[in-house]
N, C-alpha and C positions, 0 to 999 in steps of 0.2 A: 801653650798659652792657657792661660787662668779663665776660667767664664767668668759671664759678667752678672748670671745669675743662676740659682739653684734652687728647684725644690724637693724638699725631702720631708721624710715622715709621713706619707700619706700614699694614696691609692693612686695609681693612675689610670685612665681610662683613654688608651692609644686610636681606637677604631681603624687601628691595622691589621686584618685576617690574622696574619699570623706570632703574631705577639699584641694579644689586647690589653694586655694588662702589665702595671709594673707598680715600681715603689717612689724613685726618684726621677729627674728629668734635667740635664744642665743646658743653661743658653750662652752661645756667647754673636756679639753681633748681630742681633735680631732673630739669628737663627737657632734651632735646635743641633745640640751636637752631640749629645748623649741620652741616654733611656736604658733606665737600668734599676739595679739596687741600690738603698746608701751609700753604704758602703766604696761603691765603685765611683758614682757621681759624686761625692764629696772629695773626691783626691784632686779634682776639676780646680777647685775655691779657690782662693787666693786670697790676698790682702786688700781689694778693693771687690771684692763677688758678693752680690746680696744675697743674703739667704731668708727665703720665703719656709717655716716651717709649717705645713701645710698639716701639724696635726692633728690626721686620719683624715680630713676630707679627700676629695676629690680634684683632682686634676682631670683636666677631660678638653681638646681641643675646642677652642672659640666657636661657637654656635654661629650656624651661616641660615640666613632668611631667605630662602628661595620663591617667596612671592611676597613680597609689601610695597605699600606704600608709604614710605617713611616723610616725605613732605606734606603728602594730602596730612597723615596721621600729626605731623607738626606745624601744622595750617591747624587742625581741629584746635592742639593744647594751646594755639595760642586765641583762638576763639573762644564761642558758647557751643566748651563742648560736653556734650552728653555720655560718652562712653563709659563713664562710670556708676551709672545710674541703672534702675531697671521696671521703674514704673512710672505711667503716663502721668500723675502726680508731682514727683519729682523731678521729669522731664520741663512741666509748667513752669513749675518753680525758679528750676534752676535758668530758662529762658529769662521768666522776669527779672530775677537778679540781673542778668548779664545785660540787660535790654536798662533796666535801671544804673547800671554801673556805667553804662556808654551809651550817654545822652547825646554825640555826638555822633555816632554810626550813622548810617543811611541806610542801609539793611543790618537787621540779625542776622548771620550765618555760622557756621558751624556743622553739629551735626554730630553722630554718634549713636541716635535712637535705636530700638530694637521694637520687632512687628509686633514678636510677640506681647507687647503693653498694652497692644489695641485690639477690639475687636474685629477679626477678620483681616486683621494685621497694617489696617489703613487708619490711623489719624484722620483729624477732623480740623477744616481752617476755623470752625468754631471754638474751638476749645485756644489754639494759637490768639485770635481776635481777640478773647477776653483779657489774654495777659498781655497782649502789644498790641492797641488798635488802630494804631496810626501809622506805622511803618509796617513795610513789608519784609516778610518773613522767609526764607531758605534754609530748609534744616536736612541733606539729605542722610539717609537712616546708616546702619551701621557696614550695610554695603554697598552700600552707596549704587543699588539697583532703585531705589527711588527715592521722594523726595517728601518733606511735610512744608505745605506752604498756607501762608493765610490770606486773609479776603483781598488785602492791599498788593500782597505778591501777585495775583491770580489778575486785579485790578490793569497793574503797570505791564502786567506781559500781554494784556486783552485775551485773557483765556476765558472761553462761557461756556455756554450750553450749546453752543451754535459752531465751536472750536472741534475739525474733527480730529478725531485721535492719530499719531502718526502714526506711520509704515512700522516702525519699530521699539512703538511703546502704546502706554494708554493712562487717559484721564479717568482717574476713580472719580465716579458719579454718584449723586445721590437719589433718589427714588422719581427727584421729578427732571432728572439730565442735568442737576448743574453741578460745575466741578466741587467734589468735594470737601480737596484740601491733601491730597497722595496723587502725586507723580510716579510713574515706571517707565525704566528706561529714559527711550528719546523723547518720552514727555517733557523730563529734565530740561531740554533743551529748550525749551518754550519760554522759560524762561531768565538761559545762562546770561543771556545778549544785556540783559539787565540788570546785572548784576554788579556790584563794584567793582573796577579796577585790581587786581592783586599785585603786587608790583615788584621787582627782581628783588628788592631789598626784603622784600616778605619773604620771598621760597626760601634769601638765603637764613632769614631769619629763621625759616621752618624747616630748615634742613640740620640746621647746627643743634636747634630744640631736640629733634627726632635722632640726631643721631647719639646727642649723651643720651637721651633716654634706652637708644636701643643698645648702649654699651654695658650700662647699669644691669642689664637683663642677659648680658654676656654675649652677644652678638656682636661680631668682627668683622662681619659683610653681609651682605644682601643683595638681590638681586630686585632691581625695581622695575615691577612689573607693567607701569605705563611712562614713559617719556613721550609727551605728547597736549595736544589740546584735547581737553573728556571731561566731560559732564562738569562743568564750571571749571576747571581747572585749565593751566596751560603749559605746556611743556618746560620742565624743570630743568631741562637738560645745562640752560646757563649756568644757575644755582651753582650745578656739581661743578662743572669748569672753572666755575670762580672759585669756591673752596678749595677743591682740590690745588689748583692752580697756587694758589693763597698758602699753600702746605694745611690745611685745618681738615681735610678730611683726612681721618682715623682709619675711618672704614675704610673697606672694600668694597668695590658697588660696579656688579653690569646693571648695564642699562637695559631695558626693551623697550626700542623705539614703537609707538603705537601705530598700527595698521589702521588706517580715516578707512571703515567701512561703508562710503560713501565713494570708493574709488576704487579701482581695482588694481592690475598690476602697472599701470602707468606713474604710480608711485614708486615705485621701486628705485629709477633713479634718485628721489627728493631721499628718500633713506639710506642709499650710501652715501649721498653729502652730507648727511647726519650721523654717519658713524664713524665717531670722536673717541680720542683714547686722551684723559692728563690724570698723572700721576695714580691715583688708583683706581681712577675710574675709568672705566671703557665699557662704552654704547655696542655692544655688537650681535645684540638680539631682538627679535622682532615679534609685538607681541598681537597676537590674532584672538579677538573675544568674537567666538562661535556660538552665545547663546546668552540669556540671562539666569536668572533662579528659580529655586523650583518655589518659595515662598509667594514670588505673585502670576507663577505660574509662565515664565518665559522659558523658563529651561529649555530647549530641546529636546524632544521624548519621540522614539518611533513611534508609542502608543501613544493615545490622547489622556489627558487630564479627566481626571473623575471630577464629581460636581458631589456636592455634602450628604448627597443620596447613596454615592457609590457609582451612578450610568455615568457612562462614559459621553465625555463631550466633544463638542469638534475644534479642541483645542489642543493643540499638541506643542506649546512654547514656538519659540521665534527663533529662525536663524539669523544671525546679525549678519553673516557674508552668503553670498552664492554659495552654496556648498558643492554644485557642477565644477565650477569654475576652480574652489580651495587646494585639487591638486596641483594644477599650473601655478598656482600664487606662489606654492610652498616648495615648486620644486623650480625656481624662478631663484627662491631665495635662499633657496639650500645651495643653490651654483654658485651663489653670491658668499659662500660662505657665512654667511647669516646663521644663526641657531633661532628655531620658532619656536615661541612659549605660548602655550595656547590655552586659554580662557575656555574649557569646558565641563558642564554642569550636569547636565542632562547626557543619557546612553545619546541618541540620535548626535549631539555633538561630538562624546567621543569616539564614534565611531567614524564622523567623518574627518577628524583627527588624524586621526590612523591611516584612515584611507589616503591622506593627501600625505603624510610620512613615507608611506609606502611608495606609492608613486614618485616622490622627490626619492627613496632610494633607488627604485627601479634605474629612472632614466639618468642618476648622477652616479651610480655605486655611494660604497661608505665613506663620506670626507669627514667623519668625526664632530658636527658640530651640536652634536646632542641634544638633540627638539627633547622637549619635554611638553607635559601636557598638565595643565594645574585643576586642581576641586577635586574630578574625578567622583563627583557625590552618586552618581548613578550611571550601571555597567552591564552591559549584555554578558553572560556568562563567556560567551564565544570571542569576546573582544580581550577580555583580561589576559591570554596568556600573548595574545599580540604585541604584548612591552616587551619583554622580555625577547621577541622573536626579534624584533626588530632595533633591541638597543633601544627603545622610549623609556625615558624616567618619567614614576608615575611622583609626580610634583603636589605631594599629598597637604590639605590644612586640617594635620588631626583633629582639633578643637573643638570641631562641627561635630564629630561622630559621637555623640550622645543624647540620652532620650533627656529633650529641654523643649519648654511651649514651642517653639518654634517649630521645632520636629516634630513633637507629639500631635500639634492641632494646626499649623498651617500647610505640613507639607503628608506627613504619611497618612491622614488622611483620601488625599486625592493624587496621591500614587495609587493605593490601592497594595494588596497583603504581597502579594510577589513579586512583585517594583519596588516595593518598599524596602524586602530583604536582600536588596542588591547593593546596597547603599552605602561607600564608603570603605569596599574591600577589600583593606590593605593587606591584611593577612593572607588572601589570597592569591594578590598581586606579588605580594615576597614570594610565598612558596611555587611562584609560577619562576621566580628568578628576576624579576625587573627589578631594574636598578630605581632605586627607590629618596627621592628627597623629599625633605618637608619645609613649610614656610606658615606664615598665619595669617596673610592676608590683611595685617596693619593698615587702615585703624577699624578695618571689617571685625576684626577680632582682636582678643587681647595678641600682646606681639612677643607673652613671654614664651620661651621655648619648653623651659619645664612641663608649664600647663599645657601644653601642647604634644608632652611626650607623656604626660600623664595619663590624658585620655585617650592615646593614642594604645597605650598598653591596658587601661584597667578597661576601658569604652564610656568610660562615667567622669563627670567632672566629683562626686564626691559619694563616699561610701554610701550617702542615703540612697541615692542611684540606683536605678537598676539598671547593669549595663544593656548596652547599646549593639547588640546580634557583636557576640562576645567571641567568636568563631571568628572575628575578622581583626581580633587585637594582634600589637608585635610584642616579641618581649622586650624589655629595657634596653638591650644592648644593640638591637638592630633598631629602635626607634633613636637613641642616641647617636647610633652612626649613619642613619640617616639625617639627623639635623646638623652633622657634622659635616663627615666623608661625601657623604650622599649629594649635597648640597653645593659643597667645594666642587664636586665635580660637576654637575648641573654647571656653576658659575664661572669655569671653565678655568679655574683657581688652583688646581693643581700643585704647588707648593705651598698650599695651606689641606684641613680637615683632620690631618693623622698627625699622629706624635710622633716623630721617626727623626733621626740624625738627618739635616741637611733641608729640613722641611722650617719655613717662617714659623715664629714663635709667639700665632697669634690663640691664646687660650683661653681658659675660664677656671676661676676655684671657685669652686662650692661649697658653700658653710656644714657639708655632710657630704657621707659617702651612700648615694640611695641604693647602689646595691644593697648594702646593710640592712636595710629597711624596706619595712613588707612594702609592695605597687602602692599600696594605696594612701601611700606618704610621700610619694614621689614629687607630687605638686608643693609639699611642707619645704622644698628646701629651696635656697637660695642663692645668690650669688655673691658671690664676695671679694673677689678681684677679676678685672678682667684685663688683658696684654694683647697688644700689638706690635709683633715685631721686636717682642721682650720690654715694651716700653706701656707702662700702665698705666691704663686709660679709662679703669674705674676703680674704686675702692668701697667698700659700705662703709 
């Protein structure tokens, strides 16, 4: 039988151990069924076989997202959204516009900001007020750990001076106690209850947005990292069932259904009524957020938070769950055949990460459902080689690991010199043997993969840079097969990641081959077709 398509002339990039590299690749049927030389894959062709001449770029298996949010991220592009921006100037601006463009709204929302625009990483409802003074304002920032809101927002939710902070966040204040316009955390929630209505026809509108966008960027699946009600948002899980359902989702996509830390394991039955499989998408992980950021200081930390002085405060970040209790949860759900993806920032969360992994293998043995554990931004030395011990994928968002205001002036700061150099240790994490995925945490971050394996190898977003504790970079080929291989197996995807005869025919070409090309060009290149199942689903 004749394939139904070929590429030939260029590099391939397998991220199979033992054959990583080739020249040609023929598909027939969605599937891959050769990998090899010209030569050998051109005898494949026939009178109806397309041929893709690739060149010298790259062939290299479809890039898999092993943490985003692809609907919040196409909820923002269809909003006032800011993620393209990078100063409190044209954050304003771009506000007024979108608030002048839609005289109809009832709120502004969106969102996309970044801390570092402000001082001390906190906006101001004054600065919002000037440009919208009469509708209330929802902007949360680009990670959506908290929130910029204005007089009229603060107004409608009855937040004051006299509002005390919750269990699980806090109101930024200004000198005389009144709120002063930055939400963290479950402050958020003060006031989601007020918020507009988003309605199924939205998500599915913001699902279809985010997913050409994330095809464009060569990504063929993802794993979404909240299915659920959070921080104004509410469970997308419909969304995917109707598309999918529909035939229109492309992607690949598990689900993680969200863990309401507000309950413990009496949820667990409402979670497997929630774990849904149609067509490519299947809910079958569970996702536990163990801490906040180390930017306004929620992370988890065994040691406490330094203060602008350097002394140490009595602040050591927030656990979002019991962490007594995080072993039974996890090994409750590990029985369940569940896989836990865990939301941790801070060393003190991931170690009790681990501990409740461990525990779920003690009392079940290995049933293979591959916990992973996502950010990973700070690591007790003793903890890192426990991946690898126990089978945890360390569920990496390279993108963060470089010296940027963020890093430079809100957080190494008050870690402090030997906290600080723990930060991000993937290269340490590989040479210990863990199985290693990457994701970017869309629309936290940009959600292209390139830039994301860029910094991952040089530790800099750009030559001016100076990288980022450079001891803890991958090289090219293990940071690629981690956004691949790595990833596919995180997403329990197994006939996709690798190029190999008999594997889905879901890929990516690239407008160059960055082996060729020094690291620090890596982020220059581009994408240029992307396939599903040998059926293409982006073009430039």
């Amino acid at each position: 039988m004749h394939a139904d398509l070929l590429f030939v002339n260029g590099h391939v990039f397998t991220a199979s151990p033992g054959a990583p590299r080739a020249r040609a690749v023929a598909v027939r049927d969605g599937r891959i069924v050769a990998v090899g030389e010209d030569e050998d894959v051109r005898e494949l062709g026939g009178p109806g076989t397309e041929i893709v001449d690739l060149a010298g770029r790259l062939l290299a298996p479809g890039f898999q997202d092993a943490h985003a949010h692809p609907v919040m991220g196409g909820l923002e592009r269809l909003r006032c959204d800011l993620s393209d921006l990078s100063d409190r100037r044209g954050y304003l601006d771009a506000v007024a516009a979108y608030a002048d463009a839609h005289p109809e709204a009832e709120w502004i929302t969106g969102g996309g900001w970044s801390m570092d625009a402000f001082p001390g990483g906190t906006p101001t409802k004054e600065d919002l007020d000037a440009v919208v003074p009469g509708r209330p304002v929802f902007l949360p920032n680009r990670d959506h750990h908290s929130a910029w809101v204005n007089s009229a927002a603060l107004r409608v939710a009855g937040i004051s001076r006299d509002t005390p902070d919750p269990a699980d966040g806090r109101i930024e204040r200004d000198a005389a106690g009144q709120p002063s316009g930055t939400l963290h955390e479950g402050a958020m929630a003060l006031v989601e209850p007020y918020l507009p209505a988003v309605t199924h026809e939205d998500y599915v509108a913001a699902l279809l947005v985010a997913q050409e966008h994330l095809h464009s960027l060569g990504i063929t699946a993802w794993q979404d990292a909240i299915l659920g009600d959070y921080a104004g948002y509410r469970d997308a899980t419909p969304a995917y069932l109707d598309v999918a359902g529909a035939g229109k989702l492309t992607a690949r996509v598990r689900g993680a259904l969200w863990w309401d830390r507000e309950r413990g394991a009496e949820q667990i039955p409402d979670l497997l009524a929630r774990r849904r499989t149609e067509g490519r998408f299947s809910a079958g992980s569970v996702k536990i957020m163990l801490d906040g950021v180390t930017e306004n200081f929620t992370a988890a930390m065994h040691e406490p938070y330094l203060d602008g002085c350097g002394c140490a405060t009595g602040n050591r970040g927030i656990g979002f769950v019991d962490y007594a209790e995080l072993p039974r949860y996890v090994t409750l759900l590990d029985a369940e055949g569940f896989q836990v993806h865990f939301h941790a920032i801070g060393d003190r969360a991931v170690t009790a990460a681990l501990d409740a992994i461990d525990a779920a293998l003690a009392a079940n043995g290995p049933r293979g459902n591959r916990h992973h554990v996502a950010h990973l931004q700070v690591l007790r030395s003793q903890d890192v080689p426990r991946f690898a011990a126990a089978g945890i994928a360390a569920n990496m968002q390279p993108f963060w690991a470089c010296h940027e205001p963020q890093m430079d002036e809100l957080t190494i700061p008050y870690l402090g010199g030997e906290r600080a150099d723990r930060q991000y240790p993937f290269g340490a994490l590989h040479r210990t043997g863990a199985p290693l995925a990457m994701g970017s945490d869309w629309p936290v971050s940009s959600p292209d993969p390139l830039w994301g394996i860029h910094v991952a190898v040089n530790r800099a977003r750009s030559a001016t840079m100076r990288p980022f504790l450079p001891g803890e970079s991958l090289d090219l080929a293990t940071a690629l097969t981690a956004y691949t291989a790595g990833s596919a197996w995180v997403n329990h995807l197994d006939d996709t990641g690798t190029i190999a005869p008999g594997k889905l025919a879901d890929l990516v070409v690239l407008d160059r081959d960055p082996f060729a090309a020094p690291a620090a060009e890596i982020a220059e290149a581009r994408v240029a077709l992307t396939y599903v199942e040998g059926q293409r689903v982006f073009a430039a």
